[in-house]
N, C-alpha and C positions, 0 to 999 in steps of 0.2 A: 504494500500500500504506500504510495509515496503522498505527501503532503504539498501543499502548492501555496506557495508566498507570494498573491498577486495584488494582495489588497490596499498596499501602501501603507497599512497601521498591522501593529504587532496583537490588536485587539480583532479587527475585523478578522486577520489570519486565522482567530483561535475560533473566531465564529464560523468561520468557512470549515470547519473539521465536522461540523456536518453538511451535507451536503443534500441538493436536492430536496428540501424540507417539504415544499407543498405538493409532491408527487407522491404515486401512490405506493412509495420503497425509499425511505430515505436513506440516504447513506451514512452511516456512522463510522464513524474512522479513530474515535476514540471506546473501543471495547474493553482496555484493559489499561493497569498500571504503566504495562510497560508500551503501549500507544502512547499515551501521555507522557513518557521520558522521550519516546522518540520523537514526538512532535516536538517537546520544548527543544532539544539538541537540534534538529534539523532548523529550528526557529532561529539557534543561535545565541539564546537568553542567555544560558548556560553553558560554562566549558566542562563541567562534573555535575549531572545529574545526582540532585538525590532521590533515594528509594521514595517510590512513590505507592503509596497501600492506597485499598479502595473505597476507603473514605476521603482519600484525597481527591481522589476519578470522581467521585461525587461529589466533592465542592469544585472542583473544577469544572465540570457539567455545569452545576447550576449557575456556576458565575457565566459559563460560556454564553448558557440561553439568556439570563440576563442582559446581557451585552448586546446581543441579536435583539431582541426584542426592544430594548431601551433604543439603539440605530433605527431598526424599524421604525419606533414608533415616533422619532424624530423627521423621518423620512414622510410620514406619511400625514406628517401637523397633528398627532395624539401626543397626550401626555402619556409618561411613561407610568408603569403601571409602579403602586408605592412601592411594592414586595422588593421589585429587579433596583428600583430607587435604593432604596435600603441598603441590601445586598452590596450595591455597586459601592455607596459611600463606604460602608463596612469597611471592606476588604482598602480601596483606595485611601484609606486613613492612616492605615499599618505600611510599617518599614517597607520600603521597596527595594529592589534589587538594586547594588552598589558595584561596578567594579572595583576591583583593588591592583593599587599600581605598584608593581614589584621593585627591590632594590635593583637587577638587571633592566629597567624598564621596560618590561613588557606587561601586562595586564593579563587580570584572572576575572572571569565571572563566574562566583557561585552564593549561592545563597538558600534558603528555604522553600519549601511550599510555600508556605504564606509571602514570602517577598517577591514569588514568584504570577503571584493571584493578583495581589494589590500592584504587581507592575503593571500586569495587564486592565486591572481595573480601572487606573489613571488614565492609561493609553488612551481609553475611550473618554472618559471623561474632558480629559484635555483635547482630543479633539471636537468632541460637543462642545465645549466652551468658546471655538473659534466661529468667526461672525458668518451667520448664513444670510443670502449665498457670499460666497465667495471663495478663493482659490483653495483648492483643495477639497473641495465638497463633498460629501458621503454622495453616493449612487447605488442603485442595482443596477446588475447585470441586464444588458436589452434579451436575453436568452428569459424568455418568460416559464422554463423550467428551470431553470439556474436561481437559485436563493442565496446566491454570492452577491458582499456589500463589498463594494473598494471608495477609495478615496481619487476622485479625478484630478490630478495634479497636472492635467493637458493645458496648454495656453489656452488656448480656444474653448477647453472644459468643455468637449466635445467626445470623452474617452466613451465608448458604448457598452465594451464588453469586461468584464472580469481579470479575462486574459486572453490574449490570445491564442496561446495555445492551447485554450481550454473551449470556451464559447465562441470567441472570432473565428476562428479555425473554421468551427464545425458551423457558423453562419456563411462562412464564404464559400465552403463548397456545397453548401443547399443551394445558394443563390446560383452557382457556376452549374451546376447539376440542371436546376430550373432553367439558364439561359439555354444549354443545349438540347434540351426537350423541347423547345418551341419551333 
């Protein structure tokens, strides 16, 4: 299962680890502990993973849909629902992930679950707190079975898809398919 980093926030990433949510098979991509280590490590947050148990998969779940849901509901002029409000301050109040700069200069990233939650939690927050619209805007994917949020950081903020090697891809050769049928 490979993970896909197209969303331009570290938050939205963690929301995209499910996928396909309004179809009738979503895809979960986080089933276990060790999903979860390997998303953070491919994420990068982290250079040492720590052991991650399945109550941590379940505060990390529920922060995820939090997250999802609170973008969402930004996306779509609702308030966010109090529960994910909550939650999200929660976690974004506590310690965040720090690197640390070695006497050889080079840098370490490690840190806790929890510094690991509240990083992600802020991520979002901090980018809800930037002025809408403008540069950098949350979007969905124009793929209207795609449930992936990104941040449009196009000049023009005219970005449509996800990624494209995910949803553009697969919209441009529908379309090239379509022209040669006619």
């Amino acid at each position: 299962m490979g993970f896909v980093f197209v969303s331009g926030r570290r938050s939205l990433d963690f929301a995209g680890t499910r996928k396909w949510r309004h179809g009738d098979a979503p895809e979960e991509q986080l089933l276990s502990p060790a999903d979860l280590s390997r998303w953070v490590e491919a994420a990068g947050l982290l250079d040492v993973v720590p052991p991650f148990g399945e109550s941590d998969l379940a505060t990390a779940i529920d922060l995820r849909e939090a997250v999802y849901r609170t973008a969402s509901a930004r996306l779509d002029g609702r308030r966010p629902d109090q529960d994910d409000v909550t939650l999200l301050n929660d976690h974004a109040r506590r310690p965040a992930l720090v690197p640390t700069l070695r006497p050889d200069g080079s840098t370490r990233r490690s840190g806790t679950v929890g510094e690991l939650l509240a990083t992600l939690a802020a991520d979002l927050l901090d980018l809800l707190a930037a002025p809408v619209p403008g540069p950098g805007r949350v979007k969905r994917c124009a793929n209207t079975e795609c449930t992936r949020l990104y941040v449009d950081a196009s000049r023009a903020e005219n970005r449509q898809w996800c990624g494209m090697s995910e949803c553009g891809n697969r919209a441009k050769v529908r379309a090239f398919r379509r022209r040669q049928s006619l």
